[in-house]
Each structure stands twice: as structure tokens, then as C-alpha cells.
N, C-alpha and C positions, 0 to 999 in steps of 0.2 A: 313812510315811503312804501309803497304797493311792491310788490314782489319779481316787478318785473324789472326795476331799478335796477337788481342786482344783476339780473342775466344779458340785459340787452347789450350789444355789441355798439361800441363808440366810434366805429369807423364807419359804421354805414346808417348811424341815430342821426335825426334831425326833425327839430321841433317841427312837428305839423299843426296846422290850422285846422280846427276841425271842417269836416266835409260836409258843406249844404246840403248836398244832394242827402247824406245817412243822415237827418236829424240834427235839430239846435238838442241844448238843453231844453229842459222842460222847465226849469226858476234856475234866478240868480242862486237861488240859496242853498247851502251842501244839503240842508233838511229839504229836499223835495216832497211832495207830497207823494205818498204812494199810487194812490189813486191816478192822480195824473202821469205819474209814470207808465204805468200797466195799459192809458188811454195812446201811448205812443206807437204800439202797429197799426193803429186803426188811422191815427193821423198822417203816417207816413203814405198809408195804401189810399189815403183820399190826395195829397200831395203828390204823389207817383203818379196817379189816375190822370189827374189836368194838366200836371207837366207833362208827362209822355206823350198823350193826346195831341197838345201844341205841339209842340216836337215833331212827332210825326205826320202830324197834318201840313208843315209849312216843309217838312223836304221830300214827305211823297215823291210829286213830278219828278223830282231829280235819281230820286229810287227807281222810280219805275224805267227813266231813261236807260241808269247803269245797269239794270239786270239783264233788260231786251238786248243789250249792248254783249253783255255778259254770256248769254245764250241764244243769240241768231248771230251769223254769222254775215246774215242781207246788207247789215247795215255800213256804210263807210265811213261814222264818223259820229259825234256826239250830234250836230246840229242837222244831219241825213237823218240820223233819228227823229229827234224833235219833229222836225219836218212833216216827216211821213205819217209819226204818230199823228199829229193835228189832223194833214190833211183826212187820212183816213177817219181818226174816231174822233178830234175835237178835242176840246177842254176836258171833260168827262176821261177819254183813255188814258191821260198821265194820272189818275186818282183810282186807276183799277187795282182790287186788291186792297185798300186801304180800311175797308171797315173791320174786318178781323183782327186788324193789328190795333187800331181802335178801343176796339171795345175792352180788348185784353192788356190793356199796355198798363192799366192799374194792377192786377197781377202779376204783369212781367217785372215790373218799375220795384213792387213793393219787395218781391223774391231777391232781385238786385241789391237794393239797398240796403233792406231789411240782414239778408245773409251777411253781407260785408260788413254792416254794423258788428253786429253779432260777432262776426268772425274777428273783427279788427282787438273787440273788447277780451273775447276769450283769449285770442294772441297775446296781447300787452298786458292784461290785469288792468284795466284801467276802464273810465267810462269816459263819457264825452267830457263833462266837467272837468277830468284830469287833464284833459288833451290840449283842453282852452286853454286851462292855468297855467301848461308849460310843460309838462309832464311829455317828454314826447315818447313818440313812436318810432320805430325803425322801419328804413326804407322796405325792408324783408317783411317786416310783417304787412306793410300796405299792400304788397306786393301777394303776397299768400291771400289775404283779404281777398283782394282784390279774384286771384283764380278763383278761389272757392265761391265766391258770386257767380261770375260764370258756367263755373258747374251745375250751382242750382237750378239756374234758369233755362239751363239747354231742355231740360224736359218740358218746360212751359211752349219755350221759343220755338221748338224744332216743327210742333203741325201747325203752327200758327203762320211761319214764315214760308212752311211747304204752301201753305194755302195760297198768301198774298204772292211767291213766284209764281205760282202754275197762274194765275187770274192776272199778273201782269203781263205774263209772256203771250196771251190774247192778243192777238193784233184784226181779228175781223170783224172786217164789220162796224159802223157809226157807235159808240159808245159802247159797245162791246154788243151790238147785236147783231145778228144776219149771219151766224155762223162758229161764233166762239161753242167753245165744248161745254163750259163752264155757266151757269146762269149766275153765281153769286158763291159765297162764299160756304154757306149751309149743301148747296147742289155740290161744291166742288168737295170738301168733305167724305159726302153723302158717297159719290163717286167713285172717291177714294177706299173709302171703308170696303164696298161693293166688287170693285177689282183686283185690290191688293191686300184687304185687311186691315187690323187694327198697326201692324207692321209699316203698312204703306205710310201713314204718318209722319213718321220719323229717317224717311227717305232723307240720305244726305243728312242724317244727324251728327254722322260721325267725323264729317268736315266743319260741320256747325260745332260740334265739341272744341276740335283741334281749333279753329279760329277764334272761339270765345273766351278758352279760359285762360291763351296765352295772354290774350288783348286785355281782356278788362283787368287782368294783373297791370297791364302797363297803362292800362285805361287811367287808374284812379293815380299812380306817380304822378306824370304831367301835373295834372289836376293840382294835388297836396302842393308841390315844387312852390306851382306859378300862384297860388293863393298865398303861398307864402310868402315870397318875394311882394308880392303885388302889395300886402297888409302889415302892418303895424303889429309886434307882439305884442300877443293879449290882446288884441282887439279881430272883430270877427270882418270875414273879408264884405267888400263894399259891392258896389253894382257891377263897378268895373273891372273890379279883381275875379269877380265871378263868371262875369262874358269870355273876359281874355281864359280864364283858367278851362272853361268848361267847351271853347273853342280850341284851343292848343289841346286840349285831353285827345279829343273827338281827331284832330287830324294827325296825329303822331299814330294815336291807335291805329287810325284806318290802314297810313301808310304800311303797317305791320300786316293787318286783317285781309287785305285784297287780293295778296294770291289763293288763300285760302279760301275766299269770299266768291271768288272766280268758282272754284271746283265743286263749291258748295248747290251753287246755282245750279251747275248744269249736270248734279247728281240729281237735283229736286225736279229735272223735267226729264229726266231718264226714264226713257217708257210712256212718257208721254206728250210725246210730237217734238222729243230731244233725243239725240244719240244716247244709244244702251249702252251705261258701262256696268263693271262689273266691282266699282270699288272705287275708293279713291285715288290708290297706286294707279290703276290702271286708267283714270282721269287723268290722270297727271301728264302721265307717260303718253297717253294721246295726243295729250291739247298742245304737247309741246313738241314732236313730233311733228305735227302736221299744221304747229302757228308759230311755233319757236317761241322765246324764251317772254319775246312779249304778251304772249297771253296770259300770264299770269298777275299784269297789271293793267290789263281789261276794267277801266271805270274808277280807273285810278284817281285822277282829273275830278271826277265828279263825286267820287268819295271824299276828296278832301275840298270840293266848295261847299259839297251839302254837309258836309262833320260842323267845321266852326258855325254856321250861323245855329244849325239845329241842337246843336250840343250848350252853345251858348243859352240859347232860350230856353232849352229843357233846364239846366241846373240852375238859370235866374228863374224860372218860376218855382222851382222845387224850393229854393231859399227864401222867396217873397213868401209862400206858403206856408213855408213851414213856420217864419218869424209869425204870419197871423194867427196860425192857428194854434201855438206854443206862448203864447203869450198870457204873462203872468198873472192871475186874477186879479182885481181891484183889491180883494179883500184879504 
């Protein structure tokens, strides 16, 4: 018995399933081969890369809707949006901002996953194989896991998502031309560097902090729970325990992340064709002030219809993935 047996708390233990999203096993068997062991970042960060990518690509539109939602103030409503967006730029303007989160979402995916693996294992003493067999985990430690993910990735996330706000908050112009500030993702960067510094980047990181590392704490619970209930002990969860688990993850979390999510946005166009604040207090204290107490659940609606289907797809393909590419030699 691994050394964590002795310390963990029995009122807040409960056998978890292990998580598709961090990684199958690598064999049935406790002699793993080492080799194949040592091949599992590389396989996680090619799993991260296509999951995220789908993921992000099927709830874009819905993203871009809730941010414009999130920092203009023109608009009256989710479908006023929509609307306006089309007439104005078309299919093309619900997909602005989207290739930077793209291209990077295998680094952001792998840093997520990867940390929380890691972190969950150094927490418990335990690897993935113990977690199957039965050996569980504590709610607290999925839960620490889970922040310490988020922490990681705020340095990844924070210029990657400064980018994709400023290029969806464009609204001129046929597909974004005849006007937008911005030509692309490299210009808007470039821009960035030029006006504000290497500083300007991580504009609004500090609210991207405060919302990521409470959330993906509470991110990965749901998740563990409803995989469990959904599955058979000892056995790994199925198609449908993964849609449901990786859909309820994604809207519990949001419901959590949207006020934050709110202040975040409109720290990242601060200074740039957004009201200047001076902080995040001092966001707060504005937007409610002068919109009361609803503004802080600005795209609420549409965080939690884009969470379930996107969340869903993302953790069935991370698990389809992972089963292929962990799969045990012939030999």
C-alpha cells in the first residue's frame, strides 16, 4: 500500500475513474515498459493538439458572440448580435480570432493535462494504474490538481487569449476588412509589443488568474463525480459517460468562471477601443455601478450552451486518442 493510504482523509475519499482527458495507462501490465512510458508527453501533446483544435473550432461562433456581448454595450441581446454580426461581416466574423487559439491549443491542452497529471500523482503517491485498480483519490487532492493546472497555463493562455479578444471585438467591415485595427493575429501581436510592450500581453491576466485556477479546481470534480456514477468499477468510462461527464464539467465550471470571465474581457480591450481601467477592483466597481449586478453574468446563456457540446467533444476525442495511440503493442 503506497503511502498515501495512510494520510488521506475518509470523509472527503472517493474512488475516481481515472481521467481521459490526463492519460490512459500505457499496458495492462504493472511491468510497463519504460520506454513507452517516457513516450507519454509527446503522446498527450499530439492528443491535446486535435482535441482542443475540434473543441475550439465547433464553439468559436458562440465565443465570439459572448465576448462582443461581454464588451460592447450596442448590442441588446444574444440574437441582436448574431444578427448584426452576419449582416455586417458574414460567416467569416463569428470565426475572428480563432487561429491563434488554434494553432496553440496543443500547448495549452498539453500544460493542462500534463500539470494535473503530474500534480494529481505527486499529491496521492499513486499513478494512473493505482487509480483504475481502486486505489482512490481525494476529493482535495482533484481539487489542488486541478488549480495547479490552471496556474500553469495562465502564462500560456493569457497573450494567446489577449489576441483572440482584441480580433473578435472587430466588428468593421465585411470579414474583418475596410477598417478593423487589427489584420490578423501576427499584426495584432506585433501591435501589441509596439504600444505597450512585452507587458501588454498579459493585459487582464490577473483576472484570467483569479477565474482559471478557481475553475479548473472545480473544473476536473464534476468530471471525476459524473464518470463515476456513469461507469462500472474497474472498468474505464464509456462514450457516454464521457459526453455527459465532460459536458456537466464545462457548465458547472462556467456558471462559476463568468463573472470573472466578464472583467477579464473588458480588462483585455482596456486601451484599446474599451474603457480604461485601472485594475480589476476598479472593473468591478464600474461595471456594476453603472450596469448593476447583472453584468457580471454577461454570456452566461451562452457559456453554458457552448461548455456541454464543446467540453463534451473535447474530452471524447482526447479519450478516443489517447485509447489509439496507447495501445498495447502486438508483441
Amino acid at each position: 500500500m503506497r503511502k498515501c493510504a495512510e494520510c488521506r482523509t475518509k470523509s472527503i475519499s472517493f474512488h475516481l475513474l481515472p481521467l481521459p482527458a490526463i492519460g490512459l495507462p500505457l499496458t495492462v501490465s504493472e511491468n510497463a515498459n519504460v520506454s513507452k512510458q517516457l513516450s507519454m508527453p509527446f503522446v498527450e501533446f499530439i492528443a491535446g493538439c486535435i482535441s482542443g483544435a475540434v473543441g475550439l473550432a465547433f464553439g468559436h461562433p458562440m465565443d465570439t458572440v459572448k465576448v462582443r456581448l461581454q464588451t460592447q454595450v450596442k448590442y441588446k441581446g444574444i440574437c441582436d448580435c448574431v444578427a448584426r454580426t452576419y449582416t455586417r461581416e458574414g460567416i467569416p466574423g463569428f470565426f475572428k480570432g480563432m487561429t491563434f487559439p488554434v494553432l496553440t491549443t496543443g500547448i495549452t491542452n498539453a500544460v493542462v493535462f500534463g500539470s494535473y497529471s503530474n500534480a494529481l500523482d505527486c499529491l496521492t503517491q499513486t499513478q494512473r494504474n493505482d487509480r483504475v485498480q481502486g486505489n482512490p483519490a481525494s476529493a482535495l487532492a482533484v481539487f489542488a490538481a486541478g488549480c495547479f493546472s490552471g496556474l500553469a497555463q495562465v502564462v500560456v493562455t493569457a497573450p494567446v487569449d489577449l489576441v483572440k479578444v482584441r480580433l473578435q471585438s472587430q466588428t468593421k467591415g465585411w470579414a474583418g476588412v475596410g477598417g478593423d485595427g487589427y489584420r490578423g493575429p501576427i499584426h495584432c501581436v506585433t501591435v501589441i509589443l509596439r504600444e505597450e510592450g512585452p507587458r501588454g500581453l498579459f493585459r487582464g491576466g490577473l483576472a484570467l488568474t483569479l477565474r482559471d485556477v478557481p475553475c479548473y479546481g472545480i473544473y476536473f470534480l464534476p468530471y471525476e463525480i459524473t464518470c463515476r456514477f456513469l461507469t462500472e468499477e474497474g472498468k474505464r468510462p464509456g462514450t457516454f459517460a464521457v459526453l455527459m461527464a465532460g459536458g456537466v464539467a464545462g457548465v458547472v465550471t462556467w456558471a462559476f468562471a463568468t463573472p470573472m470571465d466578464v472583467m477579464k474581457a473588458r480588462l483585455q480591450m482596456s486601451g484599446a477601443g474599451g474603457r480604461v481601467y485601472q485594475g480589476v477592483l476598479h472593473c468591478m466597481s464600474v461595471s456594476l455601478k453603472e450596469e448593476g449586478v447583472r453584468v457580471f453574468f454577461k454570456g452566461l446563456l451562452l457559456n453554458s450552451l457552448r461548455a456541454f457540446p464543446v467540453n463534451a467533444i473535447t474530452f471524447l476525442s482526447y479519450e478516443s486518442l489517447m485509447r489509439f495511440l496507447t495501445r498495447p503493442s502486438a508483441d
